[in-house]
C-alpha positions as CSV (number, residue, x, y, z in Angstrom):
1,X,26.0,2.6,-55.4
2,X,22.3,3.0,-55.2
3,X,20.0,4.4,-52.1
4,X,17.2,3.9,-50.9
5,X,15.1,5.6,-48.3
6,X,18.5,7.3,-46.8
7,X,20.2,3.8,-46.6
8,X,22.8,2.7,-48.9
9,X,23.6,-0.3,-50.2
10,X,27.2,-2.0,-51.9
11,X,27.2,-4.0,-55.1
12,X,29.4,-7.4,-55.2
13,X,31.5,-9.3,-57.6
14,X,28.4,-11.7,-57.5
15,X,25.8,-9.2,-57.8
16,X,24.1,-10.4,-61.4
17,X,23.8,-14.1,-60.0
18,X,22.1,-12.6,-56.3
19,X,19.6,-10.5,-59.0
20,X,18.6,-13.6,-61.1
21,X,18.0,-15.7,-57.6
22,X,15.5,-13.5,-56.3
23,X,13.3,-16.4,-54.8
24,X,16.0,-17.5,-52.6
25,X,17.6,-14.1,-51.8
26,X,16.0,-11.0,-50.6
27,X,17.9,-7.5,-49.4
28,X,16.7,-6.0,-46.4
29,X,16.6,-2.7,-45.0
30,X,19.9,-3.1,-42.9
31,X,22.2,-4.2,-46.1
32,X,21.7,-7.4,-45.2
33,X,21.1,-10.4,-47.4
34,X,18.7,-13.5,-46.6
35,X,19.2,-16.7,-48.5
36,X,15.5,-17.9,-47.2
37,X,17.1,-19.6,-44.0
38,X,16.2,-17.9,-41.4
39,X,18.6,-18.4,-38.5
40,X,17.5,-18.0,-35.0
41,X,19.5,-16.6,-32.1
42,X,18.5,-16.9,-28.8
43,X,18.3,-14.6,-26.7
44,X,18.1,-12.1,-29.1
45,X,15.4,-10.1,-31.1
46,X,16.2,-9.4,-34.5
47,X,17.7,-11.5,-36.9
48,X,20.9,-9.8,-36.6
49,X,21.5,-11.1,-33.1
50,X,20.9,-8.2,-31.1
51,X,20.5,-9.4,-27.2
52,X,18.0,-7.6,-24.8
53,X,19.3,-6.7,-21.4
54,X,17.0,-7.5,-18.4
55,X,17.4,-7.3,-15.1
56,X,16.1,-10.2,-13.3
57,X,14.3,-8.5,-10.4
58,X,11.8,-7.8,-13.3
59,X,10.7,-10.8,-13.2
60,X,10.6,-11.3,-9.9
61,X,8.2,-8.3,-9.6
62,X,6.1,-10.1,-12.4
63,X,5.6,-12.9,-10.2
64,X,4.8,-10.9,-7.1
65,X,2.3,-9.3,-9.0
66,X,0.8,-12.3,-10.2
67,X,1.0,-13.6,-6.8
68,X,-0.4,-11.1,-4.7
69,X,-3.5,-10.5,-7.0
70,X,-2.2,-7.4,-8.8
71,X,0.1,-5.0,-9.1
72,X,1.5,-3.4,-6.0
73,X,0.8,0.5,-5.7
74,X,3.3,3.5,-5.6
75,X,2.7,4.4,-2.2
76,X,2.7,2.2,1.4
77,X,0.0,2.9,3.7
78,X,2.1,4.1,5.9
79,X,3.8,6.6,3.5
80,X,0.1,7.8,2.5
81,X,-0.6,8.3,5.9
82,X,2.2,10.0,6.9
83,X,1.3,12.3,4.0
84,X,-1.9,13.2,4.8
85,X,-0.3,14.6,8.5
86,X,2.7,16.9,7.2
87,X,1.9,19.7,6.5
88,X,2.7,20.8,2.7
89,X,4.5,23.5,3.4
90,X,6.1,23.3,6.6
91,X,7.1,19.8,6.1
92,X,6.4,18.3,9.6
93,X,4.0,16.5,11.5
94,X,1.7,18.5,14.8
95,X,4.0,18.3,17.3
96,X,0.7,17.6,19.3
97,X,-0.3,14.4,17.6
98,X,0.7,11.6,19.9
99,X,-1.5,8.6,18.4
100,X,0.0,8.4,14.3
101,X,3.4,6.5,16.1
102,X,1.3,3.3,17.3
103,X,-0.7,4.0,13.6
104,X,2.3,3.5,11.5
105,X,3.2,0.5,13.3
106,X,-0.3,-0.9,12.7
107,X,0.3,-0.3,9.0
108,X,2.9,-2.3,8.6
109,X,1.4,-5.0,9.9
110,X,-1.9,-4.0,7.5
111,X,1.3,-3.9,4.9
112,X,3.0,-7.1,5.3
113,X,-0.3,-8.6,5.4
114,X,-1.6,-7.7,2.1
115,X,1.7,-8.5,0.3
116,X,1.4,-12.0,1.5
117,X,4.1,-12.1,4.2
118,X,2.6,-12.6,7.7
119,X,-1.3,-14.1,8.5
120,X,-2.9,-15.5,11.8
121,X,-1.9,-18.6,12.6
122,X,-4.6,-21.2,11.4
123,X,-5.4,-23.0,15.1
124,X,-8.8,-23.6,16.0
125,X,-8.6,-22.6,19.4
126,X,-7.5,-19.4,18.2
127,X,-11.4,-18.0,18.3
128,X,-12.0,-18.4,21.5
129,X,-9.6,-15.3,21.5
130,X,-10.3,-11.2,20.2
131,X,-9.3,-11.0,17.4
132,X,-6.5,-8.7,18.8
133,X,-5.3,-11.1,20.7
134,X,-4.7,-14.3,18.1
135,X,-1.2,-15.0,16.7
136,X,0.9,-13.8,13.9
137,X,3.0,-16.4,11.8
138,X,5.6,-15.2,8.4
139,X,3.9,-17.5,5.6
140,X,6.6,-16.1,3.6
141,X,9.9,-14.1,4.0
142,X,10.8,-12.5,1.2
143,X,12.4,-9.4,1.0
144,X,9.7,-6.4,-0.3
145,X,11.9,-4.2,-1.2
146,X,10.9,-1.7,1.1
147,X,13.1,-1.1,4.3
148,X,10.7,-0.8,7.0
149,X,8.8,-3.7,5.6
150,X,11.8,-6.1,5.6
151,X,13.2,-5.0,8.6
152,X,9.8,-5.7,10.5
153,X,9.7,-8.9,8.6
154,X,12.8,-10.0,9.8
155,X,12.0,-9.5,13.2
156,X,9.0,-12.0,12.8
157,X,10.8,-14.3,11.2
158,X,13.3,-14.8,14.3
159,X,10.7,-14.6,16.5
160,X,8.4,-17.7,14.8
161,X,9.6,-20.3,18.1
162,X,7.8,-17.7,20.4
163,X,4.9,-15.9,18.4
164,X,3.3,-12.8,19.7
165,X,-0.3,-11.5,18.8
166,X,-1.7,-9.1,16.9
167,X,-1.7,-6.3,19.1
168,X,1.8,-7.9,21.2
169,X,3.3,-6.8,17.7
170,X,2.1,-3.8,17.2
171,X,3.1,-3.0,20.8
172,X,6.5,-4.2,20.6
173,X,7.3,-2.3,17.5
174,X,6.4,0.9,18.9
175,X,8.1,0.7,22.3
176,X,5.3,0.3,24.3
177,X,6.5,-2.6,26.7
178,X,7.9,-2.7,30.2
179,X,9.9,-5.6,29.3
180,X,13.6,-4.6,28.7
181,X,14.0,-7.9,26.9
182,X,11.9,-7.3,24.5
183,X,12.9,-3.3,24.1
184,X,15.0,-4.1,21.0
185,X,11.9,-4.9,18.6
186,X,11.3,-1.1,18.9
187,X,11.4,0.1,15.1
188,X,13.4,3.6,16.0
189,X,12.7,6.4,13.5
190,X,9.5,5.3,11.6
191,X,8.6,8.6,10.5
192,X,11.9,10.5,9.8
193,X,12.3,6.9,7.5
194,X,8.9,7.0,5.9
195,X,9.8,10.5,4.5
196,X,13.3,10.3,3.1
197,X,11.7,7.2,1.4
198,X,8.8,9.6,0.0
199,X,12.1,11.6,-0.6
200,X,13.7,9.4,-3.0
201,X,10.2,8.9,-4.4
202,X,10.0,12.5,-5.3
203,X,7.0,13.2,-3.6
204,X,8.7,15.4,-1.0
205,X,11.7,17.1,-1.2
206,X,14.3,18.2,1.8
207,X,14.9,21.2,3.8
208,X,16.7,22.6,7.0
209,X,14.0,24.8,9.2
210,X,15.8,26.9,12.4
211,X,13.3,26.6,15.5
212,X,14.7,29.0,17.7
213,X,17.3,26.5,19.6
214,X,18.0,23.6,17.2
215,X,17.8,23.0,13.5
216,X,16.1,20.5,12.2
217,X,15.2,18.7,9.1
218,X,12.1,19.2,7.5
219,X,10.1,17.6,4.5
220,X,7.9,19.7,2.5
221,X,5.8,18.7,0.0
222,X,7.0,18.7,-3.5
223,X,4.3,16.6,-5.6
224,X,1.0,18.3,-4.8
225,X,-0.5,16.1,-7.3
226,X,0.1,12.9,-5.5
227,X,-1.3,14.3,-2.1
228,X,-4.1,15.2,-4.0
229,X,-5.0,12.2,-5.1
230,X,-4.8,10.6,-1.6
231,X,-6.8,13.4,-0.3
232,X,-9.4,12.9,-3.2
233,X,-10.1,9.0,-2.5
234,X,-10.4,9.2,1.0
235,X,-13.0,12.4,0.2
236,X,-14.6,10.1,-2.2
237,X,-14.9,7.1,0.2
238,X,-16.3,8.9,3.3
239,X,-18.8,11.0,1.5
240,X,-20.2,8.2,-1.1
241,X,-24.1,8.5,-0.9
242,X,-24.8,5.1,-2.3
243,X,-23.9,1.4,-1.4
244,X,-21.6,1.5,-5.0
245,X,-17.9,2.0,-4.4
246,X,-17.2,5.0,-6.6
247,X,-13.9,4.5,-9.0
248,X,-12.3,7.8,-7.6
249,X,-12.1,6.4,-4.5
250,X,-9.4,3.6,-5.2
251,X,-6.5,3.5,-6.5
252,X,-5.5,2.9,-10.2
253,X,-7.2,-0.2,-12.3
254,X,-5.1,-3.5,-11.9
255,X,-3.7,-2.1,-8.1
256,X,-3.4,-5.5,-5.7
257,X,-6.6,-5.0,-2.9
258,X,-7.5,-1.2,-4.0
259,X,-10.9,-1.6,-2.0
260,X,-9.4,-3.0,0.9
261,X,-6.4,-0.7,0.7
262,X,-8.6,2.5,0.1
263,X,-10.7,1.4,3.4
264,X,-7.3,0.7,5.8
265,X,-6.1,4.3,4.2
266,X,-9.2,6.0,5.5
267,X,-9.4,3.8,9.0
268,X,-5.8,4.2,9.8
269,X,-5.3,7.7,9.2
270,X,-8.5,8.1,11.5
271,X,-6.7,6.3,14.2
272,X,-3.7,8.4,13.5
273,X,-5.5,11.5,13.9
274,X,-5.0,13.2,10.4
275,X,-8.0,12.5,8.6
276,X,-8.7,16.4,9.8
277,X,-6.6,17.7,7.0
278,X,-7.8,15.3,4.2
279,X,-11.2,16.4,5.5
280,X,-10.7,20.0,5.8
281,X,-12.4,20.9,2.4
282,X,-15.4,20.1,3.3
283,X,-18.6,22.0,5.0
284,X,-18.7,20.9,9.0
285,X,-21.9,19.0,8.3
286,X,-20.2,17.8,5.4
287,X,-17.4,17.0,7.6
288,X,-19.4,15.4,10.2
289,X,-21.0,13.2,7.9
290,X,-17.4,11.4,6.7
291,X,-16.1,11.1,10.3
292,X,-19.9,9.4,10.9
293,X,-19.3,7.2,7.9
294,X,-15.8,6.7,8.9
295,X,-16.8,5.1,12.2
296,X,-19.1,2.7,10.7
297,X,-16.8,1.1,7.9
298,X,-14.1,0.8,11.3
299,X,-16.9,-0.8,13.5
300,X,-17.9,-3.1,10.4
301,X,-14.2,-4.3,9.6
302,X,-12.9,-4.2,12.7
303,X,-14.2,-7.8,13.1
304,X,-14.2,-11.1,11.7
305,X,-15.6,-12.1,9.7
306,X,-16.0,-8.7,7.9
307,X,-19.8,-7.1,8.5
308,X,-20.3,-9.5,11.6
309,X,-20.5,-6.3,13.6
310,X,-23.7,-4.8,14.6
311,X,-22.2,-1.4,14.8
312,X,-21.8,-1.2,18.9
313,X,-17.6,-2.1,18.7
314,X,-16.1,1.4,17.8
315,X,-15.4,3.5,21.1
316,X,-13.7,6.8,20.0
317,X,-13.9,10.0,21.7
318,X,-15.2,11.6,18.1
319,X,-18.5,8.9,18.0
320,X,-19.1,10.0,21.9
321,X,-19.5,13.7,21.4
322,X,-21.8,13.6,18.1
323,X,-23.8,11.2,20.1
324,X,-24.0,14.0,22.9
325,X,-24.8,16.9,19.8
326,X,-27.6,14.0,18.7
327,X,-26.1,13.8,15.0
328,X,-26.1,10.7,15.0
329,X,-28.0,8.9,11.7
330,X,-29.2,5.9,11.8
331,X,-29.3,3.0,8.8
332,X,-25.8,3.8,8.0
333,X,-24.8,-0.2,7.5
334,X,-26.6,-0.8,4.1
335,X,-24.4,1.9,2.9
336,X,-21.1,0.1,4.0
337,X,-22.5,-3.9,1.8
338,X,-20.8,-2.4,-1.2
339,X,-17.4,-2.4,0.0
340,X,-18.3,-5.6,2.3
341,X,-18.8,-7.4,-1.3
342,X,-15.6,-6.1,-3.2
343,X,-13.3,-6.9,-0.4
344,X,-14.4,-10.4,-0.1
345,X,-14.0,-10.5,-3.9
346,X,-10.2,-9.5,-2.8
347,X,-9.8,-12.6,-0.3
348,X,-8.7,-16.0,-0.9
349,X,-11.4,-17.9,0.0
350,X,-14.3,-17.0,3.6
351,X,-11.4,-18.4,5.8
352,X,-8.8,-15.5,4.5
353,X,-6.0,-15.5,7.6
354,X,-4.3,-12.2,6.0
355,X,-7.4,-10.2,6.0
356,X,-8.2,-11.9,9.3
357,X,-4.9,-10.3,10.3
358,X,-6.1,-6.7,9.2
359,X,-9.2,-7.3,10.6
360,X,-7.1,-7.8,14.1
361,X,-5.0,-5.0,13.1
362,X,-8.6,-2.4,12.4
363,X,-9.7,-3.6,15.9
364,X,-6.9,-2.8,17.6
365,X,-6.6,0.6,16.7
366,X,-10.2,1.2,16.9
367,X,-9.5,1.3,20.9
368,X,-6.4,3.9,20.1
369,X,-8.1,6.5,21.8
370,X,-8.3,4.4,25.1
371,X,-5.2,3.1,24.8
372,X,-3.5,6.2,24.5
């Protein structure tokens, strides 16, 4: 018995008439001979007939990908923006912030929206109506694999005889209706949900907190990295001096709509009141600067078509007070026709209904502070 490079290898009775046929038969590394037939199995990927195990869903994911123009990112909106508001130790939310509810519901409408589920219904009627107020349709109902996300989708779906609007949606699924009919389209739990999800993610981790009368569960942060890197893109975004989108402000190369994603990030968690803490590293003129810029990519895509805004549409108590302290700059448009170009890059076509959707969705929580 001879070896070879740790591998052994058996004589036979016939080994003198395998050596003198060396054109036809060859040993391989295995032990293995090959009579120069080469016999193909399928479904496997060696010679020997060893099958690969695959799960199906895999391919499923491939062709959502493919669909939805890219690959789809770690992190919801809503679970970034929830992210930005708990606090990394303590692991909850102000218990004074009363506007990032009606945010998160936005969200997963902005969501839904970009994976391809729900648009605006295609009518022509529909612009002699805000943009708020146009219908929502499911163009396709297929589970995302992400509870919130299906279970709002579901709701759509069994509602498509009797549509509501952009802003009846957002309403509904935040409780904010004095119709008792209608009270069951209340998504209960949004944020306690979002964080176990971030949970099993691993990007927070699980603890018990006494206050005083009550225990209660709390979420602190466990990968700083990954809040990091939300908090550095939205910094990025808000305090870009020039018209070109800068690559730290988006997410990762091949992500499905990073530039429209990275601007509903910084929009909604405006509206949600918790752009303060992704902000909070910077000088107050610094700081005043982003909130400016902030307000002008919301007035700017907070229409439709995108950049059809002459900067007048955003009403929020922040714009109102740096108006009275005259800080205020002017010209701040041209610096917002970068990310107008890459988005439309993004769309399917001028006449995008989906982005039309997150349009509807941008202006209705541009009015959050008057709503609320």
């Amino acid at each position: 018995m001879s070896s070879a490079a740790g591998l052994s290898r058996r004589r036979v009775a016939n080994a003198s008439a395998s050596l003198d046929d060396t054109s036809t038969s060859t040993w391989h590394a295995n032990g293995s001979a090959s009579t120069g037939q080469i016999t193909s199995h399928a479904g496997s990927a060696f010679e020997g007939g060893n099958k690969i195990a695959f799960d199906p869903r895999d391919l499923d994911q491939d062709q959502e990908d493919s669909r939805a123009g890219g690959r789809l990112p770690r992190l919801t909106i809503m679970e970034e923006v929830l992210l930005l508001g708990i606090k990394d130790k303590h692991g909850y939310l102000s218990f004074w912030n009363d506007s990032i509810s009606y945010a998160l519901r936005g969200c997963i409408l902005i969501e839904l929206a970009l994976r391809r589920r729900i648009a605006l219904v295609k009518d022509i009627s529909r612009r002699r109506y805000p943009i708020g107020d146009r219908l929502v349709e499911v163009i396709d109902d297929k589970q995302t694999g992400e509870t919130i996300l299906d279970e709002a989708l579901k709701m759509m779906k069994a509602q498509e005889t009797d549509r509501f609007t952009v802003s009846g949606w957002i309403d509904l699924l935040s409780g904010e209706t004095w119709n008792v009919m209608k009270i069951g389209y209340q998504l209960k739990q949004v944020r306690e949900r979002l964080a176990k999800g971030l949970v099993d993610k691993g990007v927070l981790r699980t603890e018990k907190r006494n206050f005083l009368l009550f225990d209660m569960a709390t979420h602190p942060v466990a990968d700083i990295r990954t809040k990091d890197t939300i908090i550095t893109r939205a910094v990025s975004l808000l305090t870009a001096n020039t018209s070109t989108v800068p690559p730290s402000a988006l997410d990762k190369e091949g992500t499905q709509c990073r530039v429209t994603r990275a601007i509903c990030l910084v929009c909604a968690a405006y509206a949600a009141s918790v752009l303060d803490n992704a902000l909070g590293r910077l000088t107050y003129e610094d700081r005043e600067a982003a909130f400016q810029r902030c307000d002008e990519i919301l007035a700017e895509f907070a229409c439709w078509p995108f950049g059809s805004n002459s900067g007048q549409g955003t009403s929020s108590r922040r714009r109102e007070v740096r108006i009275g302290m005259g800080s205020m700059a002017s010209g701040g448009r041209e610096s917002i026709l970068g990310l107008l170009q890459e988005v439309k890059r993004e769309m399917n076509g001028e006449e995008d209904p989906g982005f039309e959707l997150v349009a509807g969705v941008l202006e209705v929580l541009s009015k959050l502070d008057s709503l609320l």
